[in-house]
C-alpha positions as CSV (number, residue, x, y, z in Angstrom):
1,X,130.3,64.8,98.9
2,X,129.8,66.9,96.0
3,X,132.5,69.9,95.2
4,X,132.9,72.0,92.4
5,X,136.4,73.7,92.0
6,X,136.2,77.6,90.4
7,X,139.4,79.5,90.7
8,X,140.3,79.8,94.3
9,X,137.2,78.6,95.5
10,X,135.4,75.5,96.1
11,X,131.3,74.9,95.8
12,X,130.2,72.0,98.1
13,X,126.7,70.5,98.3
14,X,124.8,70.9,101.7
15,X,124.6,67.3,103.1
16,X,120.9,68.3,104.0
17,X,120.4,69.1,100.7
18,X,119.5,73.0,101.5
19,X,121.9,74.1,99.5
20,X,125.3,75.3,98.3
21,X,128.2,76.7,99.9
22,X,131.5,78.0,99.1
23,X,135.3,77.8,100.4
24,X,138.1,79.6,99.9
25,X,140.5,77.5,98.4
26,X,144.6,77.2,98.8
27,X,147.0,75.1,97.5
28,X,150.6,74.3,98.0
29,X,153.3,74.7,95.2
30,X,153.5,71.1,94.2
31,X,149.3,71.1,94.0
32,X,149.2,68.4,96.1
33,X,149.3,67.4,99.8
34,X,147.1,66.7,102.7
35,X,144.0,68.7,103.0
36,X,142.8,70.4,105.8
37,X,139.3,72.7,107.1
38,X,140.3,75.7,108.0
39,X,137.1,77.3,110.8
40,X,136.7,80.4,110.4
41,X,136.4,83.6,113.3
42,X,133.0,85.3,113.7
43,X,134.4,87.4,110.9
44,X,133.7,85.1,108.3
45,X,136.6,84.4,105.3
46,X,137.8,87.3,105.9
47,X,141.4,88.6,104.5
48,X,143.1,87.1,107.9
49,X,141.6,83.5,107.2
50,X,141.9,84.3,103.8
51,X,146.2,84.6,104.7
52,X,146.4,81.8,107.1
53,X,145.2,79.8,104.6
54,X,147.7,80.8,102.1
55,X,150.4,80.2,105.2
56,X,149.4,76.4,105.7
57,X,149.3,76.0,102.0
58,X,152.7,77.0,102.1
59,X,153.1,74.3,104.7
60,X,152.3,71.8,102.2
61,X,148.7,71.2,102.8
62,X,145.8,71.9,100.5
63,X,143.5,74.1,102.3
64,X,139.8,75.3,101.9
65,X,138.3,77.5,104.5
66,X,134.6,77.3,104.6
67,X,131.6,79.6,104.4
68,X,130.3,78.4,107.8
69,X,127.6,81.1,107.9
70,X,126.3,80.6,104.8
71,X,123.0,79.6,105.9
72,X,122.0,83.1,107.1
73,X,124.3,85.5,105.5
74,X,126.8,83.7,102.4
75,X,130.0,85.1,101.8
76,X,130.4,86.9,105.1
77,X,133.6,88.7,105.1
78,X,133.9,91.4,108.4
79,X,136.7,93.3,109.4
80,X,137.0,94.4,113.4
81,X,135.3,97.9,114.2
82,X,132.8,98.3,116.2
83,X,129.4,97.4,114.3
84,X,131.7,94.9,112.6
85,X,131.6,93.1,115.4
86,X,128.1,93.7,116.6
87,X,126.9,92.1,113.5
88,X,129.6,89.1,113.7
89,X,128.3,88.6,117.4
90,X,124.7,88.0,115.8
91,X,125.5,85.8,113.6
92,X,126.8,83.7,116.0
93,X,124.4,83.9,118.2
94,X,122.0,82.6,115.5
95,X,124.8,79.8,114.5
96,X,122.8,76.3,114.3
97,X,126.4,74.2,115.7
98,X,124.9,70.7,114.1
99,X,124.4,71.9,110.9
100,X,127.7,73.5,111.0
101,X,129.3,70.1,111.8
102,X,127.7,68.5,108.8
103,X,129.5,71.3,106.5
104,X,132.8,70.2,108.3
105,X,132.0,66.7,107.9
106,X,131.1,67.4,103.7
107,X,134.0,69.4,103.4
108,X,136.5,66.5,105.0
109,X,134.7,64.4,102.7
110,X,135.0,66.4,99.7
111,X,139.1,66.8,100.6
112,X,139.2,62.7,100.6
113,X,138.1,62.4,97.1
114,X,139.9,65.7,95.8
115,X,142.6,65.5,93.4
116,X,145.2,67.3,95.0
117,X,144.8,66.1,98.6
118,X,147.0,62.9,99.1
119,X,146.6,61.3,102.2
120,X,144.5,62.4,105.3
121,X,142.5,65.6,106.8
122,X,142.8,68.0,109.4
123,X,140.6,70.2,110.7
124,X,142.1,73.6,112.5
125,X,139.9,76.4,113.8
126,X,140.1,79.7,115.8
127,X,137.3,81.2,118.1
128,X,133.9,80.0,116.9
129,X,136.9,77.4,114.9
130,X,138.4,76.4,118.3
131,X,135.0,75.1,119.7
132,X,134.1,73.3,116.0
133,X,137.5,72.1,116.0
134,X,137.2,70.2,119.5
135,X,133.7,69.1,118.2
136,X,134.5,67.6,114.7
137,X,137.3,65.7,116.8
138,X,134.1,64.0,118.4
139,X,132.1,64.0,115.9
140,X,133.9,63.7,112.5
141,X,136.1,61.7,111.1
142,X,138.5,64.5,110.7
143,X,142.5,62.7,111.3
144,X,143.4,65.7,113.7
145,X,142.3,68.8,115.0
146,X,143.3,71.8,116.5
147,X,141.8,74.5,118.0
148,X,142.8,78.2,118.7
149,X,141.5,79.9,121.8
150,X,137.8,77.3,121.8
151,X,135.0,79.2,123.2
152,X,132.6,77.3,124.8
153,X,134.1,74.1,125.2
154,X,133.3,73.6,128.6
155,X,130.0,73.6,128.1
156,X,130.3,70.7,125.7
157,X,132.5,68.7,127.9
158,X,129.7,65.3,127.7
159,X,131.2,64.6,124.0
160,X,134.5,64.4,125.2
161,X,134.3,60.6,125.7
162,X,133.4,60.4,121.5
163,X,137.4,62.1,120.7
164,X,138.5,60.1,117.6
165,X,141.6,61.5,116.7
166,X,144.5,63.4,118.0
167,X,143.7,67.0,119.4
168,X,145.2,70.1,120.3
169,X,143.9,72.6,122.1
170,X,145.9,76.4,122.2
171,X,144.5,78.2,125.7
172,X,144.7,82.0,126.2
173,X,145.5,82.6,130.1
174,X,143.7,86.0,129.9
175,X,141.1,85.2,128.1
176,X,138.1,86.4,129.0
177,X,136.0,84.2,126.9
178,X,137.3,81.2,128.6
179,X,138.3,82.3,132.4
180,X,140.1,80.7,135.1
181,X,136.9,78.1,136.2
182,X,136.1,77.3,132.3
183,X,140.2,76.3,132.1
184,X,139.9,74.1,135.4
185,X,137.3,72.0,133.9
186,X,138.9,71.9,130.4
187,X,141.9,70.5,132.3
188,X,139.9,68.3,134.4
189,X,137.7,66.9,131.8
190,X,140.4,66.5,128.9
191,X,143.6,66.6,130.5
192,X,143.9,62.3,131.2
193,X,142.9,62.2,127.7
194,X,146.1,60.8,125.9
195,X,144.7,62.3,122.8
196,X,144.5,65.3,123.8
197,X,147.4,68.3,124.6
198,X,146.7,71.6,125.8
199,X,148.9,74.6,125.8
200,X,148.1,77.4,128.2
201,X,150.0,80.4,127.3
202,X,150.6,83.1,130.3
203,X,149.9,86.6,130.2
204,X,147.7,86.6,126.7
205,X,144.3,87.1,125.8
206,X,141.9,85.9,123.0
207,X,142.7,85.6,120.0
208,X,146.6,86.3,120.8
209,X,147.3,84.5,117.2
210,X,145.5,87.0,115.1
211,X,148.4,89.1,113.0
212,X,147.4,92.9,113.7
213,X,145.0,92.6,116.2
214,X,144.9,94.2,119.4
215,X,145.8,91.2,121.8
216,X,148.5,89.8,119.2
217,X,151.1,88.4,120.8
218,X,154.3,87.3,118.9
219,X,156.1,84.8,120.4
220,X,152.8,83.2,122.1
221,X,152.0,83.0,118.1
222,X,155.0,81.2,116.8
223,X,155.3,78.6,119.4
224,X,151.3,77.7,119.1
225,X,152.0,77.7,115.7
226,X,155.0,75.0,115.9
227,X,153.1,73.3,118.0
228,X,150.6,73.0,115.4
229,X,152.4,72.1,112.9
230,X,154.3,69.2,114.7
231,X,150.5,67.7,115.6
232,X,149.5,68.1,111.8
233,X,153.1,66.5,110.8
234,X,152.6,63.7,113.4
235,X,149.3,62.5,112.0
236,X,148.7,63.6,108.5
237,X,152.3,65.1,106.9
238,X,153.4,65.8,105.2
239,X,157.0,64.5,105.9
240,X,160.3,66.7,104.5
241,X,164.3,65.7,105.2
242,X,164.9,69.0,106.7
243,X,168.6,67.9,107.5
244,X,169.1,67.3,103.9
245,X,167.1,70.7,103.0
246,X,169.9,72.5,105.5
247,X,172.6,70.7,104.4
248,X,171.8,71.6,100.6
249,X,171.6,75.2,101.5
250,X,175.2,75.6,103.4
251,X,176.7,73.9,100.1
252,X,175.4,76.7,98.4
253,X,176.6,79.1,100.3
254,X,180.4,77.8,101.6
255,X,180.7,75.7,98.9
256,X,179.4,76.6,95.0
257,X,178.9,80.2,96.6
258,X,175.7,80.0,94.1
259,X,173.9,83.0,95.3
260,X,170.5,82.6,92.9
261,X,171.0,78.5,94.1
262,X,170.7,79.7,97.9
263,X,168.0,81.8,97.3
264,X,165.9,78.8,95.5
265,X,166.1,76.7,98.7
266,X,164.1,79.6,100.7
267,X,160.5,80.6,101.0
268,X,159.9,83.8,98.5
269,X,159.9,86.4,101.3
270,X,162.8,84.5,104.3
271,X,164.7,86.4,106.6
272,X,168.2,85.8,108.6
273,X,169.2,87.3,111.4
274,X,172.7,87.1,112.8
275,X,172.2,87.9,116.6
276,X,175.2,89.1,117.9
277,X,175.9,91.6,114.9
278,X,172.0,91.4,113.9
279,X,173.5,91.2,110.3
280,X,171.4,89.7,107.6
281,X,167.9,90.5,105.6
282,X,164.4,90.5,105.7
283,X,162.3,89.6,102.6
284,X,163.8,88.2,99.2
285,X,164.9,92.0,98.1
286,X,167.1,92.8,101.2
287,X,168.2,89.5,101.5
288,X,169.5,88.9,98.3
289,X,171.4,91.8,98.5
290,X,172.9,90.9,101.9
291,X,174.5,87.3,100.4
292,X,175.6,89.1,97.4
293,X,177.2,92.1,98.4
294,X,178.2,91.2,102.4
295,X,177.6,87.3,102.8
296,X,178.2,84.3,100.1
297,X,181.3,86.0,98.3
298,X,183.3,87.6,101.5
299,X,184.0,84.3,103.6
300,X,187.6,83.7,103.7
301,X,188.6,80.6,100.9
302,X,189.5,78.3,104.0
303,X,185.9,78.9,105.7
304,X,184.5,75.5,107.0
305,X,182.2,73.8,109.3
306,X,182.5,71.6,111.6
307,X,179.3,69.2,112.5
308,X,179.5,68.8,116.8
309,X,175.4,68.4,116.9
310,X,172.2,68.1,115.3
311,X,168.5,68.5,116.5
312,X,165.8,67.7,113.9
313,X,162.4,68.6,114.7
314,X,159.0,68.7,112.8
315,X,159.3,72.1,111.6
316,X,163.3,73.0,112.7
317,X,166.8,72.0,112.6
318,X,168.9,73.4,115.1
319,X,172.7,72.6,114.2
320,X,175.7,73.0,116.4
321,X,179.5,73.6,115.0
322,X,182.2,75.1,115.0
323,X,182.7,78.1,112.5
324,X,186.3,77.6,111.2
325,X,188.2,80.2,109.0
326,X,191.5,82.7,108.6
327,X,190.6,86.6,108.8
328,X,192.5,87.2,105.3
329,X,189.3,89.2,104.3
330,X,186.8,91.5,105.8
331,X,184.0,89.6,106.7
332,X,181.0,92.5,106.6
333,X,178.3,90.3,108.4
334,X,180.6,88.7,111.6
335,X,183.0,91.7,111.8
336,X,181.5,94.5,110.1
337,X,184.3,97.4,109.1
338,X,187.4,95.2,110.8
339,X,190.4,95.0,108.3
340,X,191.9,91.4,107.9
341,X,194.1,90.5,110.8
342,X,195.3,87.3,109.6
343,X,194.3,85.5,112.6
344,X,193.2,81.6,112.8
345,X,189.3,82.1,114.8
346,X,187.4,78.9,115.4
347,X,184.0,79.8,117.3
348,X,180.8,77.5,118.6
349,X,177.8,78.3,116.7
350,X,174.3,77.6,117.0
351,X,172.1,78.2,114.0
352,X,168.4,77.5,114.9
353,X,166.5,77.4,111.0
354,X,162.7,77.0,110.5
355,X,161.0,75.7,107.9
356,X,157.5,76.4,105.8
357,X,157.1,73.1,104.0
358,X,160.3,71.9,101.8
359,X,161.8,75.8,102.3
360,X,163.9,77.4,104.8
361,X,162.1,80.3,106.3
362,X,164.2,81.9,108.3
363,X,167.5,81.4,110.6
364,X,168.5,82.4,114.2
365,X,172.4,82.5,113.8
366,X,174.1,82.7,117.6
367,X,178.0,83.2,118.8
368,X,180.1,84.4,121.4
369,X,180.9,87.7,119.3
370,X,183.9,88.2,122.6
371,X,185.3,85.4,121.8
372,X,185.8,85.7,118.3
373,X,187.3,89.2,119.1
374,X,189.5,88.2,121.5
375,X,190.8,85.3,118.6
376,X,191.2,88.2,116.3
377,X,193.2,90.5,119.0
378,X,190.9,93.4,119.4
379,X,189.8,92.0,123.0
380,X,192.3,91.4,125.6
381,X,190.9,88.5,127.3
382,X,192.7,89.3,130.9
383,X,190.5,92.0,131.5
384,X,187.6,90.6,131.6
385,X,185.7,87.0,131.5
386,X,186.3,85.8,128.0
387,X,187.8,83.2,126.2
388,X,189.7,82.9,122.9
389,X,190.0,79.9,120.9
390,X,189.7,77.7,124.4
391,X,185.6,77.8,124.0
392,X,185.9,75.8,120.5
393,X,188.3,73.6,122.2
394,X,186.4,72.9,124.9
395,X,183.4,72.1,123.1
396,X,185.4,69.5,121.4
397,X,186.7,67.7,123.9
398,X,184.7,68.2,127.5
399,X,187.9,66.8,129.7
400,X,189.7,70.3,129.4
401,X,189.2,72.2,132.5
402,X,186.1,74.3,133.5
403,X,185.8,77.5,135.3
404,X,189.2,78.6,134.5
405,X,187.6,82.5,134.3
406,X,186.2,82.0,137.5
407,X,188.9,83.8,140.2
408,X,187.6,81.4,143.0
409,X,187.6,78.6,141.3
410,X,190.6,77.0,143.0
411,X,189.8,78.1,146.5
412,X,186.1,77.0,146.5
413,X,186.9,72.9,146.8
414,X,188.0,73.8,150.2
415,X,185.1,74.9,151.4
């Protein structure tokens, strides 16, 4: 199909020949990668499509969101008050579905041929999206889909048997748009279907992925988000050594100590957050100021890490190790305000990172924060149930004995 690129938008030909229509348009930082339809709300492209637009493009994917109303009202763009909504409820109550799934089908089309988009396209939507999402899995020739909170799917369930790709379905527990009974026969209908997955996520209403709005709900958010980005990785890409992405951003920081280096291998706004001393930085400013002043440059000189594990997933690496170094120096972001003790510590840690695209995005950082006190001598380990140096050990080699905190221990095989 016909498409015209202006700026940040692209111009598409109706397939009926009625007319034109317009999408938002983003694009990753190489310019190229897989393309994807993003499906609006009943707000139109509105500044929250607008963003999570901008957010898969930073994924790695060339996105264009398109003006599905176009045909009674182009370039609808609605916030969320009151006669907001009104007016966003009439326009989809006036919403003609089939010629709705033509645009989808002339936007795929136009992805195919565009220059930027190597490879295959996806199709996400949210709402009004979800239910167009399920329906250009049967009906397009979209690569994947996945829909956000689908309303009105039951009522479609006949095209089920016409699913030509992989789909992913995100389901609000609460939601009142698609209750209990509308679930049941999603689940019966689909749920045999090995190319379909559904999530159901408990206690949440509609749209529970919407940044800022009133039934946002965070971590319901980032995990149907992971989830969708492992089915868009799966089946279109694109594909990224993450383990080699992690690896290059410890050797800036242990090794060349290249502050401006480790900052290039992150997204432009990341964040890390050391959880036991909830040390670290959110956005580039703050961030950059923690590795300079408190991170990169006050690790002792014998610092190291010890690989014990590694999980590599579509969007995370979690790595386990051991944390290895001599307290000859304060070190502000594990023991804030502690003078050097000259103790040997050797800790577990877990570091769980995430990814947007080739880019770390942020880091989880987790230790036993007693532990590493009780190496250093502030914590007497006899009075209460921690260990030194013994965790590490242990890690390492699984034959040293268990439960040596516990005061039963001994007494319990007799019973």
């Amino acid at each position: 199909m016909d498409s015209k690129e202006t700026g940040r938008c692209l111009t598409f030909q109706a397939m009926d020949g009625t007319g034109t229509f317009t999408g938002y348009l983003a694009t990753p930082r190489s310019g190229k990668g897989p393309g994807l339809v993003l499906i609006q709300e009943i707000f139109g492209v509105n500044d929250n499509m607008r963003a999570l637009a901008n957010l898969y493009a930073e994924e790695g994917y060339v996105v264009v969101v398109p003006d599905m109303f176009w045909r009674q009202e182009a370039g609808v763009d609605l916030g969320y008050s009151p006669q907001e909504r009104i007016k966003a409820f009439s326009l989809l109550h006036a919403f003609d579905t089939a010629k709705g799934l033509e645009d989808i089908q002339t936007v795929i089309s136009a992805l195919r041929s565009h220059s930027g988009v190597t490879g295959k396209v996806g199709v996400i939507g949210f709402c009004m999206g979800g239910k167009l999402a399920y329906l250009a899995a049967c009906r397009t020739d979209a690569d994947v889909a996945v829909g956000y909170y689908g309303v009105g799917i039951e009522l479609v369930m006949d095209e089920a048997k016409n699913i030509g790709c992989d789909l992913t379905l995100h389901i609000a527990q609460l939601d009142r748009f698609c209750p209990p009974e509308a679930q049941a026969q999603l689940q019966q209908g689909l749920g045999n279907n090995p190319k379909v997955q559904m999530f159901v996520y408990p206690g949440v209403d509609h749209a529970f992925a919407r940044i800022g709005g009133d039934n946002f709900h965070k971590t319901s958010s980032q995990l149907a988000y992971q989830r969708t980005v492992e089915a868009l990785k799966k089946a279109i890409g694109p594909h990224f050594d993450l383990s080699r992405l992690w690896d290059q951003h410890c050797a800036c920081e242990f090794e060349t100590r290249d502050i401006a280096a480790t900052m290039v291998t992150m997204v432009p706004e990341p964040y890390v957050n050391h959880i036991p001393t909830m040390t670290g930085g959110v956005g580039y400013k703050d961030l950059f100021r923690f590795y300079k002043n408190h991170f990169i440059n006050s690790n002792p000189a014998d610092t190291s890490l010890i690989p014990v594990s590694r999980t590599v997933g579509a969007t995370q690496v979690v790595d386990e190790l051991l944390f290895c170094f001599t307290h000859t120096c304060e070190i502000p972001w594990m023991l804030p305000g502690i003078a050097p003790t000259g103790k040997r510590v050797e800790i577990p840690l877990v570091a769980i990172i995430k990814f947007r695209g080739d880019k770390l995005y942020n880091e989880h950082i987790y230790w036993d924060q007693a532990s590493v006190l009780v190496q250093i001598g502030i914590l007497e380990p006899g009075a209460m149930p921690v260990a030194g140096v013994e965790t590490a050990r242990k890690l390492l080699d699984e034959s040293l004995p268990s439960n040596t905190l516990m005061r039963d221990w001994e007494k319990s095989g007799d019973l």
